[in-house]
MOPAC internal coordinates of N, CA, C and O (Angstrom, degrees):
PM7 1SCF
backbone

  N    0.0000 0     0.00 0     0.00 0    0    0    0
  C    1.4547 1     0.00 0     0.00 0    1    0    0
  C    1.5351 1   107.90 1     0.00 0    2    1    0
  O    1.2310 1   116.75 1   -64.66 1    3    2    1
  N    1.4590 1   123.78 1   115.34 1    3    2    1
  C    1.1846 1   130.71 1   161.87 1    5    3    2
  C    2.1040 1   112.50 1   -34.82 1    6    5    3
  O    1.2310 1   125.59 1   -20.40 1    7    6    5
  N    1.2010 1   106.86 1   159.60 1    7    6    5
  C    1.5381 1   129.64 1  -175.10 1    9    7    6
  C    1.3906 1    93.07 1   -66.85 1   10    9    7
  O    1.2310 1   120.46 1   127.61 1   11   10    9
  N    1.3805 1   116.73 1   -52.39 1   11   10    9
  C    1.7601 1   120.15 1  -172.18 1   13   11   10
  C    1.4000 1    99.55 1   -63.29 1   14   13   11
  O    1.2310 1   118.95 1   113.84 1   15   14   13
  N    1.5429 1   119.61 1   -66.16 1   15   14   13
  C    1.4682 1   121.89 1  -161.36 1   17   15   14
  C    1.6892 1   106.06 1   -56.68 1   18   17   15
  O    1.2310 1   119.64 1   171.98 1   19   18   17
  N    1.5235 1   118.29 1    -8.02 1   19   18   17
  C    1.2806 1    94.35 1  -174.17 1   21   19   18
  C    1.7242 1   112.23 1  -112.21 1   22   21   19
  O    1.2310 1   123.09 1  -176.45 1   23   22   21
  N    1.5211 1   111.68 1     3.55 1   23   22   21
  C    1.2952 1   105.25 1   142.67 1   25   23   22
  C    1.4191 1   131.49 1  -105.85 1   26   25   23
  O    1.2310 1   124.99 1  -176.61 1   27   26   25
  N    1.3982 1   108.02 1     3.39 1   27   26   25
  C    1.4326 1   115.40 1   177.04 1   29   27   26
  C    1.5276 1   114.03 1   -62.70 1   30   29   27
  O    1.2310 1   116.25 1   162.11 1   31   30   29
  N    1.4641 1   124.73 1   -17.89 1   31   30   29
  C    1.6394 1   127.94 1   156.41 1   33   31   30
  C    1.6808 1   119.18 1  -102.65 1   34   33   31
  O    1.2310 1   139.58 1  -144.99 1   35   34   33
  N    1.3588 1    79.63 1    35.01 1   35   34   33
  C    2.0620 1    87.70 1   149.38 1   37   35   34
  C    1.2216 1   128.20 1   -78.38 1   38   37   35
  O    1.2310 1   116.37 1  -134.44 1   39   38   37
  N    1.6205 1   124.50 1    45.56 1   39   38   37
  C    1.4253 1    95.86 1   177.91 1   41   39   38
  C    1.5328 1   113.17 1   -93.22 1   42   41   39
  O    1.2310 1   124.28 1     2.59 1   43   42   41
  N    1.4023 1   109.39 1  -177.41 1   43   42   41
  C    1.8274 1   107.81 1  -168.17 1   45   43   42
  C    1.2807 1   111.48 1   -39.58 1   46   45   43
  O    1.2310 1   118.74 1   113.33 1   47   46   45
  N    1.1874 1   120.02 1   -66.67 1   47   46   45
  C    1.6023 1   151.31 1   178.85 1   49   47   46
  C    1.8249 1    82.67 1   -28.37 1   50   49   47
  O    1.2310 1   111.62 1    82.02 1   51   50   49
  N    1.0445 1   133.40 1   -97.98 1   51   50   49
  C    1.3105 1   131.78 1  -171.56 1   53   51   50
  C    1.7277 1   115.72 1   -44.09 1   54   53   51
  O    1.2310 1   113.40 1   131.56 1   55   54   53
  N    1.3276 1   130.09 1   -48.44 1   55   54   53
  C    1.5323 1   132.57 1   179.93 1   57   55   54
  C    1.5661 1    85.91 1   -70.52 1   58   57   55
  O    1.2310 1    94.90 1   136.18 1   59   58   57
  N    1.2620 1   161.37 1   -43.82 1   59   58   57
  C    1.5023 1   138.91 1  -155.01 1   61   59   58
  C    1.3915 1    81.29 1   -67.20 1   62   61   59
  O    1.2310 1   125.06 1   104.49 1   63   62   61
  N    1.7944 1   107.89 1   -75.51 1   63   62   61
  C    1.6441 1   113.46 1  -161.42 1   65   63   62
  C    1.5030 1   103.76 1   -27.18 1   66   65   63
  O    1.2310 1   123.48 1   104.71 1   67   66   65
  N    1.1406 1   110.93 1   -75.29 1   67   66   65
  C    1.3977 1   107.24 1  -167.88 1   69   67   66
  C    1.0796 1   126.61 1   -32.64 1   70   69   67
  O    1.2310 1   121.95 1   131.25 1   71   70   69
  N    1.6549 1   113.87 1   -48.75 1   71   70   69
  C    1.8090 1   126.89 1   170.56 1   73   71   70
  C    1.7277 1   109.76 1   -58.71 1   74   73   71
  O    1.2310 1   113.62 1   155.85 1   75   74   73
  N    1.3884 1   129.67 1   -24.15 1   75   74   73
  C    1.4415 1   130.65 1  -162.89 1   77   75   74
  C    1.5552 1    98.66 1   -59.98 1   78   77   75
  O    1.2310 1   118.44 1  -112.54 1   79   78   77
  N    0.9752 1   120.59 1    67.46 1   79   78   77
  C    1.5704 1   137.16 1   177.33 1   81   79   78
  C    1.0960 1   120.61 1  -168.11 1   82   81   79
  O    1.2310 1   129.74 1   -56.37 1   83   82   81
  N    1.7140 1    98.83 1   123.63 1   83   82   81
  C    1.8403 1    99.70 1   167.31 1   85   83   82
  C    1.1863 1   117.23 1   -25.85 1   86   85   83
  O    1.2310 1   126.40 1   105.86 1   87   86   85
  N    1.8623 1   105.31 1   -74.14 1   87   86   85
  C    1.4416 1   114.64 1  -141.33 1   89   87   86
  C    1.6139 1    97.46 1   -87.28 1   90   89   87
  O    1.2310 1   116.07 1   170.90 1   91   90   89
  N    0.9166 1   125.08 1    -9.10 1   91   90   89
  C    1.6400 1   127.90 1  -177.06 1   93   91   90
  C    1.8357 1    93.78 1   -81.59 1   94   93   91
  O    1.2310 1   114.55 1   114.71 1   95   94   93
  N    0.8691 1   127.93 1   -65.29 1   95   94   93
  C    1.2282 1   135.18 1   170.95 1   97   95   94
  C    1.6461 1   119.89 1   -24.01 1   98   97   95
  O    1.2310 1   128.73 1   119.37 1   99   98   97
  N    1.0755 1   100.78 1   -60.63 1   99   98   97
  C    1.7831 1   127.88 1   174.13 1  101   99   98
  C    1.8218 1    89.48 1   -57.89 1  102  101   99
  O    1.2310 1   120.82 1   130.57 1  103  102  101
  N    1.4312 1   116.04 1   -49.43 1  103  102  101
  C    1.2534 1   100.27 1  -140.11 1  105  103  102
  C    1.8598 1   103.10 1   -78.62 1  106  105  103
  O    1.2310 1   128.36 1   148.40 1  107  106  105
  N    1.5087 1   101.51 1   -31.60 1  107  106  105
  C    1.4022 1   129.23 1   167.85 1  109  107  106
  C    1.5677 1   107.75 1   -41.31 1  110  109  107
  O    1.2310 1   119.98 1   125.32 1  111  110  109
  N    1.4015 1   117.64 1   -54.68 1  111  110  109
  C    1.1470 1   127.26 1  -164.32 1  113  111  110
  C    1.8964 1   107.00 1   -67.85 1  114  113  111
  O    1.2310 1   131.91 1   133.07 1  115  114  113
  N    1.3293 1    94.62 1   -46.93 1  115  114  113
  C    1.4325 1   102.22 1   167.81 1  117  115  114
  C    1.1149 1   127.71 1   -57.47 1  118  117  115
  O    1.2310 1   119.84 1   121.95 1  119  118  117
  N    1.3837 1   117.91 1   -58.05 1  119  118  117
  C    1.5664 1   130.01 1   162.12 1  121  119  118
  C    2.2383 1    97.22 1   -34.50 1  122  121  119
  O    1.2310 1   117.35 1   107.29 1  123  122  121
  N    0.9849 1   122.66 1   -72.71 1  123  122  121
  C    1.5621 1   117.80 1  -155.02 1  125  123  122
  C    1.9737 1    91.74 1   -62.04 1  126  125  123
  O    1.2310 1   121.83 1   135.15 1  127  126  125
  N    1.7892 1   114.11 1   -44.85 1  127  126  125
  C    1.1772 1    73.81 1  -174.55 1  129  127  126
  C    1.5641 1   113.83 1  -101.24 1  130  129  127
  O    1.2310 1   115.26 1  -107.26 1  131  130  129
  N    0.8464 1   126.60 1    72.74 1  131  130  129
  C    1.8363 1   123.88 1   167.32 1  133  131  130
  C    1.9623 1    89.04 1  -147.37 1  134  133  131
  O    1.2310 1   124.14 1   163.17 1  135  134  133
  N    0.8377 1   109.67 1   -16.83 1  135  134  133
  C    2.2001 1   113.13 1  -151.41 1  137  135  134
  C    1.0611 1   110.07 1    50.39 1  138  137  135
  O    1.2310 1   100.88 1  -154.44 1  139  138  137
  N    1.3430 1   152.36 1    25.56 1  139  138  137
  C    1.2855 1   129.59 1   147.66 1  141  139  138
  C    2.0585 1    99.42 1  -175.72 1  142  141  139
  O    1.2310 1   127.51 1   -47.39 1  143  142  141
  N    0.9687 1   103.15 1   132.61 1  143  142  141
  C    1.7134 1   114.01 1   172.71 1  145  143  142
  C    1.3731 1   105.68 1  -116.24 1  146  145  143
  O    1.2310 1   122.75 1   -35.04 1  147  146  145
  N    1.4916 1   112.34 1   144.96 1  147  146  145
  C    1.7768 1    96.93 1   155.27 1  149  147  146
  C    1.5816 1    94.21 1   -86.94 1  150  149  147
  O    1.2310 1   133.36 1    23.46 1  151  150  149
  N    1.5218 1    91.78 1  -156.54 1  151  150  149
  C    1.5714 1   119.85 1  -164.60 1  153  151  150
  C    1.5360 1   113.11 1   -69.27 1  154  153  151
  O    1.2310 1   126.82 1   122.74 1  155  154  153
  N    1.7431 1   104.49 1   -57.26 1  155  154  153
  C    1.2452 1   119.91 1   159.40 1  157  155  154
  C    1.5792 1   137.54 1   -40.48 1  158  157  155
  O    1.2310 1   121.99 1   136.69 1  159  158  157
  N    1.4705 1   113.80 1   -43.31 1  159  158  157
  C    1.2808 1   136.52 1   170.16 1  161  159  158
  C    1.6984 1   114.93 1   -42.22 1  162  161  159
  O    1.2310 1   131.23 1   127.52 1  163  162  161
  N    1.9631 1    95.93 1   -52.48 1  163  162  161
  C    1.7130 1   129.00 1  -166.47 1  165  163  162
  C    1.7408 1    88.93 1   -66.18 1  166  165  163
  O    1.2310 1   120.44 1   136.53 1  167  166  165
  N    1.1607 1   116.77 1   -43.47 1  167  166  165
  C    1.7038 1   126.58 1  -145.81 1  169  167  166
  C    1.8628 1    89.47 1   -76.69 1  170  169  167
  O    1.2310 1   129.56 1   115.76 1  171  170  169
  N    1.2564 1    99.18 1   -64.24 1  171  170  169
  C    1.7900 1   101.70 1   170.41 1  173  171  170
  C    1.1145 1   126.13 1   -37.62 1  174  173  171
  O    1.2310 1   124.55 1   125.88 1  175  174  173
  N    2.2353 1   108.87 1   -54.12 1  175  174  173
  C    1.5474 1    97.58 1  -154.85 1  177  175  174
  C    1.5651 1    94.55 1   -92.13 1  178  177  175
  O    1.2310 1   117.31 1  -171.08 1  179  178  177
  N    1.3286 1   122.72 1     8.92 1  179  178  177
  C    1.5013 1   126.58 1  -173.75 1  181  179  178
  C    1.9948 1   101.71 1  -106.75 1  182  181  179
  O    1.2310 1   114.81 1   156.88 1  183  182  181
  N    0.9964 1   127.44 1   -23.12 1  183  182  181
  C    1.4927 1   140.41 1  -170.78 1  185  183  182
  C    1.1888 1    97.27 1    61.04 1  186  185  183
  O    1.2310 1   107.36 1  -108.56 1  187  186  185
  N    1.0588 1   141.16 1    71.44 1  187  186  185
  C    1.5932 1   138.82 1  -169.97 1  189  187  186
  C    1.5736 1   104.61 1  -137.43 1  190  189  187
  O    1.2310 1   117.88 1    -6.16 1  191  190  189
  N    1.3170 1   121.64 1   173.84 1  191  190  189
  C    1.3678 1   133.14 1   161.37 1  193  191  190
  C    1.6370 1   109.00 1   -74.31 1  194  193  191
  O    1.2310 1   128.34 1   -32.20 1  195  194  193
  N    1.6630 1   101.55 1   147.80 1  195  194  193
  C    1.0824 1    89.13 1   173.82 1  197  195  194
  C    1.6446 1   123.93 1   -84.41 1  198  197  195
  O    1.2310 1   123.24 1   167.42 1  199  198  197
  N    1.0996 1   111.39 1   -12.58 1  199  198  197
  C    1.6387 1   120.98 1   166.95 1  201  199  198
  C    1.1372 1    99.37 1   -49.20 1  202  201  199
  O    1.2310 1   116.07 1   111.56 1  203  202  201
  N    1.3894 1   125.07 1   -68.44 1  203  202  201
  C    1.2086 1   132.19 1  -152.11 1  205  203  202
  C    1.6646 1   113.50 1   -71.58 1  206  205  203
  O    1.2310 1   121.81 1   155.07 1  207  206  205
  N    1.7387 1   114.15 1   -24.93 1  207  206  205
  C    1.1821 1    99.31 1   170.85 1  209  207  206
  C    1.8255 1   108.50 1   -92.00 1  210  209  207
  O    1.2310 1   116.73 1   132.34 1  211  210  209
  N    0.9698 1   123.83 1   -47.66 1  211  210  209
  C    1.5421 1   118.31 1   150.50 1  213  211  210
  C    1.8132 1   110.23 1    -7.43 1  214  213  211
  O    1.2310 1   113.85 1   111.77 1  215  214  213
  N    1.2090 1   129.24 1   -68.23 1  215  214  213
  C    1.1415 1   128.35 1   179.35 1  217  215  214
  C    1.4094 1   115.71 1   -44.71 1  218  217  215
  O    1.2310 1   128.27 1   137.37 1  219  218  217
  N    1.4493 1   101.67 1   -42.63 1  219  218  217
  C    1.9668 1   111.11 1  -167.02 1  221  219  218
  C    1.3565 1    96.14 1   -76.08 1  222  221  219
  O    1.2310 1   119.47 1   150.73 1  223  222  221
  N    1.4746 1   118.61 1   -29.27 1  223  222  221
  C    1.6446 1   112.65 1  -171.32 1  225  223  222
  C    1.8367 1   106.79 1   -67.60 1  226  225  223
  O    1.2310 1   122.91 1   145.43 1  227  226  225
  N    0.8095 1   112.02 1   -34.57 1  227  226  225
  C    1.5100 1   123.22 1  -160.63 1  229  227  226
  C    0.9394 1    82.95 1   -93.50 1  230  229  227
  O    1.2310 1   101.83 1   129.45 1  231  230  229
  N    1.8972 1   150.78 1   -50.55 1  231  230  229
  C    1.4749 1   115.36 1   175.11 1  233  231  230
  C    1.9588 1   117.44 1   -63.94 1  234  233  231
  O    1.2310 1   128.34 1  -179.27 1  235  234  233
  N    1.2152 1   101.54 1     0.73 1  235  234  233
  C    1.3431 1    91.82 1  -172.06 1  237  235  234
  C    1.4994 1    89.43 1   -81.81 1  238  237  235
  O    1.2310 1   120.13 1   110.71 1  239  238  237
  N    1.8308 1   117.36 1   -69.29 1  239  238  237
  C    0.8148 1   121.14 1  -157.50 1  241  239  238
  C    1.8561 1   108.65 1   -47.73 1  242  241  239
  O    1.2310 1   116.92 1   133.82 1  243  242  241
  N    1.2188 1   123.47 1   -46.18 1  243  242  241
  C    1.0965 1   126.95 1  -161.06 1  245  243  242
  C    2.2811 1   108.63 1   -66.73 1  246  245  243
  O    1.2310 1   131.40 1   166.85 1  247  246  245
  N    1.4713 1    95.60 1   -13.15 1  247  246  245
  C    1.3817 1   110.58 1   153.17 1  249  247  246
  C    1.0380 1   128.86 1   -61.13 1  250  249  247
  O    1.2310 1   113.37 1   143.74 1  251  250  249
  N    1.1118 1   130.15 1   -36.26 1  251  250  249
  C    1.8000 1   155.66 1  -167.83 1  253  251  250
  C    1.5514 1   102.99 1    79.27 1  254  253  251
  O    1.2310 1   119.00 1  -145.82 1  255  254  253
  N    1.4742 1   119.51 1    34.18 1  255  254  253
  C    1.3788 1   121.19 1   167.50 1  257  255  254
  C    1.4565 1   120.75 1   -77.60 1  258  257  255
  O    1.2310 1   129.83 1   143.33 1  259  258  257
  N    1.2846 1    98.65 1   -36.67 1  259  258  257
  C    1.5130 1   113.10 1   173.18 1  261  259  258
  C    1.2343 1   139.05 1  -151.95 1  262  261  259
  O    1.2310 1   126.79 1   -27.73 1  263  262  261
  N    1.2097 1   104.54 1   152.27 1  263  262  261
  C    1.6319 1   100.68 1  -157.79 1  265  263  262
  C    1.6601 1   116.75 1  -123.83 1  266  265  263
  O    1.2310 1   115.59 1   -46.91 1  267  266  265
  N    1.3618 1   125.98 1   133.09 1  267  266  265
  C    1.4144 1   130.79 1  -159.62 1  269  267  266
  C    1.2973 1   110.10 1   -69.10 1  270  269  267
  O    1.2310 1   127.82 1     6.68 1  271  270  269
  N    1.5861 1   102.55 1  -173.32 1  271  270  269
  C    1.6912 1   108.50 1   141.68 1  273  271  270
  C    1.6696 1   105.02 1   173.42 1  274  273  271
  O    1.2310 1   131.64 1   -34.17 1  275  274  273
  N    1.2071 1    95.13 1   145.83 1  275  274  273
  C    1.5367 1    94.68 1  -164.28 1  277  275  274
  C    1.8140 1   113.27 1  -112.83 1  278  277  275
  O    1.2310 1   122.79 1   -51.52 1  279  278  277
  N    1.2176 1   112.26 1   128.48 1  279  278  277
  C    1.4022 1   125.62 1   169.27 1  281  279  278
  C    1.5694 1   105.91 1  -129.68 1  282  281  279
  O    1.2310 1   134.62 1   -48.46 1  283  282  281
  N    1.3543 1    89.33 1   131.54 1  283  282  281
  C    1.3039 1   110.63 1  -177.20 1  285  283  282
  C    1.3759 1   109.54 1    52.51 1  286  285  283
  O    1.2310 1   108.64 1   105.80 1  287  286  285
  N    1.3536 1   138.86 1   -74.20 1  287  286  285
  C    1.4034 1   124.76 1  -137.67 1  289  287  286
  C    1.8422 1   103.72 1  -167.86 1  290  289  287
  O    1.2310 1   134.85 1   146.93 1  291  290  289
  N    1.7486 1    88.88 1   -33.07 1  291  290  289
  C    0.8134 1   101.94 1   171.54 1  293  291  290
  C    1.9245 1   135.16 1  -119.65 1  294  293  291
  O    1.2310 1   127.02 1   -36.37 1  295  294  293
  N    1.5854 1   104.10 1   143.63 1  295  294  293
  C    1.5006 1    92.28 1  -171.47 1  297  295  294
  C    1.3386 1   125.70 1  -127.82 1  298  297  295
  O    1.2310 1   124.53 1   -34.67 1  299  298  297
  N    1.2187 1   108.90 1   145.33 1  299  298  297
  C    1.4857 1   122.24 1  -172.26 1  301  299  298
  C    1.3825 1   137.06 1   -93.75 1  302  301  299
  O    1.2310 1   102.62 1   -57.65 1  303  302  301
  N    1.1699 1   149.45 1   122.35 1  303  302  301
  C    1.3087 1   147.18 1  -144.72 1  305  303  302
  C    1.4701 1   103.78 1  -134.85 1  306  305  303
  O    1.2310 1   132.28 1   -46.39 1  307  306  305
  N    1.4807 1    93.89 1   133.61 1  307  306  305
  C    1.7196 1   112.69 1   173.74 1  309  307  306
  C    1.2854 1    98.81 1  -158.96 1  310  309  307
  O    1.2310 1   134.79 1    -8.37 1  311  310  309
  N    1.3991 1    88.99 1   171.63 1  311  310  309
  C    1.9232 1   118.77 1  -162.67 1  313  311  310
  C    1.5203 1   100.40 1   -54.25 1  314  313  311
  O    1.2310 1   123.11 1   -57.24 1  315  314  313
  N    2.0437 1   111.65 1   122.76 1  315  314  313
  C    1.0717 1    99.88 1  -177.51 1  317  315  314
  C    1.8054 1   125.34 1   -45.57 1  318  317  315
  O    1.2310 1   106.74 1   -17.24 1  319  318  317
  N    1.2556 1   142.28 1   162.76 1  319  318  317
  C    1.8946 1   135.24 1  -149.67 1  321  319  318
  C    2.0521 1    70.80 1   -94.96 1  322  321  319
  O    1.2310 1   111.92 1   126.24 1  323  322  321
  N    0.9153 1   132.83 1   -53.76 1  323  322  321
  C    1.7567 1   137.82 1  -155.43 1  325  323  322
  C    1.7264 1    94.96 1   -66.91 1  326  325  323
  O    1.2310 1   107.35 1   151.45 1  327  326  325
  N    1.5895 1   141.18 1   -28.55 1  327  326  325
  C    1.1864 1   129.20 1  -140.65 1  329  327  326
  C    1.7290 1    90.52 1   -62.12 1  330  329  327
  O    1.2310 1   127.07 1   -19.22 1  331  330  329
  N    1.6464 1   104.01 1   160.78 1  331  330  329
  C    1.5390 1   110.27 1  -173.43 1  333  331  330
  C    2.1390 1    96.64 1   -82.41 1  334  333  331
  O    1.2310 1   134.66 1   -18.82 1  335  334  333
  N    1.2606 1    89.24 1   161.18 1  335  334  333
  C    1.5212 1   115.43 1   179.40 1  337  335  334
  C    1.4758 1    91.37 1   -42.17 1  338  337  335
  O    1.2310 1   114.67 1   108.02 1  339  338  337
  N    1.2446 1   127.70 1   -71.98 1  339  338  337
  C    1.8339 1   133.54 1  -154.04 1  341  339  338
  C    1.6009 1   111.98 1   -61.69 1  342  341  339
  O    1.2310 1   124.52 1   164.66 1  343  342  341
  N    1.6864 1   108.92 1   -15.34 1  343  342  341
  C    1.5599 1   100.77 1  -167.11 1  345  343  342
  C    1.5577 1    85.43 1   -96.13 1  346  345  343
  O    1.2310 1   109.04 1   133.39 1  347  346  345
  N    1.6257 1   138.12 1   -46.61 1  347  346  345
  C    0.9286 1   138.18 1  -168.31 1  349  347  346
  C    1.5712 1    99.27 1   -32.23 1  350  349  347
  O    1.2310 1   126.61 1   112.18 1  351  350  349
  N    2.0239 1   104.90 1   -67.82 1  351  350  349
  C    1.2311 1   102.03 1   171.54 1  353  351  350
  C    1.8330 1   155.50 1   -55.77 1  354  353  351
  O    1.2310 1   134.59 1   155.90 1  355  354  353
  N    1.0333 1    89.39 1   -24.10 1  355  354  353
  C    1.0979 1   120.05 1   169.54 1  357  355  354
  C    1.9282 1   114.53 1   -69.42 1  358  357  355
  O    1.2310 1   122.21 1   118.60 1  359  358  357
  N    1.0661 1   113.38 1   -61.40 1  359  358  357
  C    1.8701 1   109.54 1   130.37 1  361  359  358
  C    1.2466 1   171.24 1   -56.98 1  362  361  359
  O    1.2310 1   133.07 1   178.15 1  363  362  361
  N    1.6759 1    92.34 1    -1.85 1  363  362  361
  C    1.2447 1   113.14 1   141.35 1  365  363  362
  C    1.4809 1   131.61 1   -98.86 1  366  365  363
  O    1.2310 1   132.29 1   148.22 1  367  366  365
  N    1.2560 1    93.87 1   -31.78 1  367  366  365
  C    2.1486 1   103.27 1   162.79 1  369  367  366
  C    1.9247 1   101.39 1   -44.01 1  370  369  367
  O    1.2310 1   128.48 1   120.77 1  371  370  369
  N    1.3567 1   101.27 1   -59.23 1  371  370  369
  C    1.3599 1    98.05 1  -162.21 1  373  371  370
  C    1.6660 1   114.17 1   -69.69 1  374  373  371
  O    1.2310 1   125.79 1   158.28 1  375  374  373
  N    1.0760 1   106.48 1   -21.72 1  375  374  373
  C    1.6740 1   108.06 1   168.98 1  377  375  374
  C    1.7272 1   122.22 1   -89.30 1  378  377  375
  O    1.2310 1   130.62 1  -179.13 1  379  378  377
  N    0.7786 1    97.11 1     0.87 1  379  378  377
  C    1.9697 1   116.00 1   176.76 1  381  379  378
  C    1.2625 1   106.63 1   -96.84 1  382  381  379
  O    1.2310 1   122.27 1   137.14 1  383  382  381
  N    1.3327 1   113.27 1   -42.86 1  383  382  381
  C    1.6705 1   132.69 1  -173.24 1  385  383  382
  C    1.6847 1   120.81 1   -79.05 1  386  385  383
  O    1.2310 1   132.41 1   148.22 1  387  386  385
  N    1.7442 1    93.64 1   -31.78 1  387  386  385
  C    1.6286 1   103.00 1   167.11 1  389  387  386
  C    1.2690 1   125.26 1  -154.14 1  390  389  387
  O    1.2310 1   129.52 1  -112.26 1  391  390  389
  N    1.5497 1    99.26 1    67.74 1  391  390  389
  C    1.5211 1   115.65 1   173.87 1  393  391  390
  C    1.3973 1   105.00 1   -73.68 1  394  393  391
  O    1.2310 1   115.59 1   175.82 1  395  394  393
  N    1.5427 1   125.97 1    -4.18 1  395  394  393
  C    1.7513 1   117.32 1  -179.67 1  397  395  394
  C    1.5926 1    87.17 1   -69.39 1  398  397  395
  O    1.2310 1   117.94 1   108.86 1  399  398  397
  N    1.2308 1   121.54 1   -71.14 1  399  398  397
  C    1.5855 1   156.05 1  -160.95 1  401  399  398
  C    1.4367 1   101.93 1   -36.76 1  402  401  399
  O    1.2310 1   122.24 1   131.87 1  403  402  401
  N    1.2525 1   113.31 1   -48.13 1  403  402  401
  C    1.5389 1   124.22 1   170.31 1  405  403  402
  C    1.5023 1   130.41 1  -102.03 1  406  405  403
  O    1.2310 1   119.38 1  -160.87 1  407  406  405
  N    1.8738 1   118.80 1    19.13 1  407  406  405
  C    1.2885 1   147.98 1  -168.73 1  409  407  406
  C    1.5227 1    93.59 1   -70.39 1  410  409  407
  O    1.2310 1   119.91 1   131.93 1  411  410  409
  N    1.7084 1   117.78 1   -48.07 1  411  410  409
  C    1.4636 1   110.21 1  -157.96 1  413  411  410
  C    1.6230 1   113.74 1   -91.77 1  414  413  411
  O    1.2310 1   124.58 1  -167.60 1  415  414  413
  N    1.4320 1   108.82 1    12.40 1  415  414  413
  C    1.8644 1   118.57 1  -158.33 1  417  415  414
  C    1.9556 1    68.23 1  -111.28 1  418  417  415
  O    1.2310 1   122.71 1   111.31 1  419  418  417
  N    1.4814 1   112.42 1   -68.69 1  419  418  417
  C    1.6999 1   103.12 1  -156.66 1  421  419  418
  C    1.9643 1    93.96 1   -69.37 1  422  421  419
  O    1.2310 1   121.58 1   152.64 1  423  422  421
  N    0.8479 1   114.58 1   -27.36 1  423  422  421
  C    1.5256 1    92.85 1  -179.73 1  425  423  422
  C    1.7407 1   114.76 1   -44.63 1  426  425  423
  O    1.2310 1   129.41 1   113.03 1  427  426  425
  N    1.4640 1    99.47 1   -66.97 1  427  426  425
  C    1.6474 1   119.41 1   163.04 1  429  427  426
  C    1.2995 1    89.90 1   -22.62 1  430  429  427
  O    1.2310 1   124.35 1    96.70 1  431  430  429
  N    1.0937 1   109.26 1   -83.30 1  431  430  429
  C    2.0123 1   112.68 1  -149.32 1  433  431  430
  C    1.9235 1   101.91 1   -48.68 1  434  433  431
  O    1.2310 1   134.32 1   134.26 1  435  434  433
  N    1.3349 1    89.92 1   -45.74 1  435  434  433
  C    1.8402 1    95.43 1  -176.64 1  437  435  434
  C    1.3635 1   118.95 1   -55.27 1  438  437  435
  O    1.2310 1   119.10 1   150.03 1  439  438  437
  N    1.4644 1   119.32 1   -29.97 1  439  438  437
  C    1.1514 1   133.93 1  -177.34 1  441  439  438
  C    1.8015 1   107.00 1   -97.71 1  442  441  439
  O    1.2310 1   120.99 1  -151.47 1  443  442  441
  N    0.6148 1   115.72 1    28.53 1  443  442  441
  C    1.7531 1   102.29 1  -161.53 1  445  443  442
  C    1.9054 1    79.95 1  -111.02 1  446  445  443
  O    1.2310 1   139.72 1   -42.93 1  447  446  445
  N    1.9113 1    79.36 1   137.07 1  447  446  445
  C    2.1346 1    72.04 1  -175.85 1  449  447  446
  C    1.7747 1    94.89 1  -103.96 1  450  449  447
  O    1.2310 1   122.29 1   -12.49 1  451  450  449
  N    1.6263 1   113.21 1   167.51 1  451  450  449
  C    1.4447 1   114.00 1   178.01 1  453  451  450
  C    1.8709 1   107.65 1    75.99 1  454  453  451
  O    1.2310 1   121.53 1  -154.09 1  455  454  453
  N    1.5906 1   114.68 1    25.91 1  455  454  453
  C    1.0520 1    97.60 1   178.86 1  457  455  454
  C    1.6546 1   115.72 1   -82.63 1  458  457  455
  O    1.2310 1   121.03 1   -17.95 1  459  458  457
  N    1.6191 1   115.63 1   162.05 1  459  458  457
  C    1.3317 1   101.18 1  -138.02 1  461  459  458
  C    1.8534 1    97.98 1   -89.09 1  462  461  459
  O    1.2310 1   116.78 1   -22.32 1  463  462  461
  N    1.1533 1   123.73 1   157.68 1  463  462  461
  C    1.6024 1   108.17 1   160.04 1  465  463  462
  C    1.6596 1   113.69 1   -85.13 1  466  465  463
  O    1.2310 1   127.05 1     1.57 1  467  466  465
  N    1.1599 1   104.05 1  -178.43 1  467  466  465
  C    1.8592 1   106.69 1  -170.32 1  469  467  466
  C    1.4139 1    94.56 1   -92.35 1  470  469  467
  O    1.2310 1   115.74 1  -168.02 1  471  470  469
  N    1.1862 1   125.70 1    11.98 1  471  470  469
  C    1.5988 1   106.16 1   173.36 1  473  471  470
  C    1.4326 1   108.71 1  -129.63 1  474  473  471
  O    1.2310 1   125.16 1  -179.72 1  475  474  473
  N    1.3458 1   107.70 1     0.28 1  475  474  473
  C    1.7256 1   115.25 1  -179.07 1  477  475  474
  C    1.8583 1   108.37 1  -113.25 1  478  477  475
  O    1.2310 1   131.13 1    -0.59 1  479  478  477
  N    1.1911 1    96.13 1   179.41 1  479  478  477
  C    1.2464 1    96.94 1   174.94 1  481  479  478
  C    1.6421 1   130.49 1   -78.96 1  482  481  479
  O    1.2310 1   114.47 1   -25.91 1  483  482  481
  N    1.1375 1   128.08 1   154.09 1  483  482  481
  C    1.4584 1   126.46 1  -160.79 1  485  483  482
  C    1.5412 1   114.36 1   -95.50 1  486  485  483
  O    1.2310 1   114.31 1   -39.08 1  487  486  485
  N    1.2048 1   128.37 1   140.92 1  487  486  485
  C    1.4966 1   126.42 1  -154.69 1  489  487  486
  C    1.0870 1   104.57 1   -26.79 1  490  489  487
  O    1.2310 1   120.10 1   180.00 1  491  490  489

């Protein structure tokens, strides 16, 4: 599936489904405000397994919400580059609107020591 064709079936009905998750939700929110987390980063500022956030990434990605990329070993996820104008917004409304709600996921992330840079290796 082409980059276009796979956000070209973004409509609401599909981006809610996809969001109908805590931790996907959280993880979305993170992704718009930092632009890009690795895997490790998600696992910390979410307290989760990393299987388990691994799983949510690949339902995101497999949404066309987001899109990978791999160095070295490790990989990083941000807002698919194609998502339409309204979801961008629509994800930033909701992270402006409840930064209390999502205070204890970015605290984690803010605090997390050894976080990795994009050109080095990841914790």
């Amino acid at each position: 599936m082409t980059t276009t064709a796979m956000t070209d079936h973004l409509t609401p009905t599909t981006v809610f489904k996809c969001l109908a998750d805590d931790n996907r939700v959280r993880m979305m929110l993170l992704v718009t405000r930092e632009g890009e987390l690795c895997v490790c980063e998600l696992t910390c500022a979410l307290n989760e397994s990393q299987p388990k956030v691994s799983r949510n990434l690949a339902q995101l990605r497999n949404c066309g919400l987001l899109a990978d990329r791999r160095q070295g070993q490790w990989v990083y996820y941000r807002l698919h580059p194609n998502l339409p104008d309204w979801v961008h917004s629509v994800l930033t409304t909701v992270l402006e609107a409840n930064k209390h709600w999502l205070s204890p996921d970015a605290k984690r992330l803010d605090e997390m020591g050894d976080r990795p840079e994009r050109v080095a290796a990841c914790c």
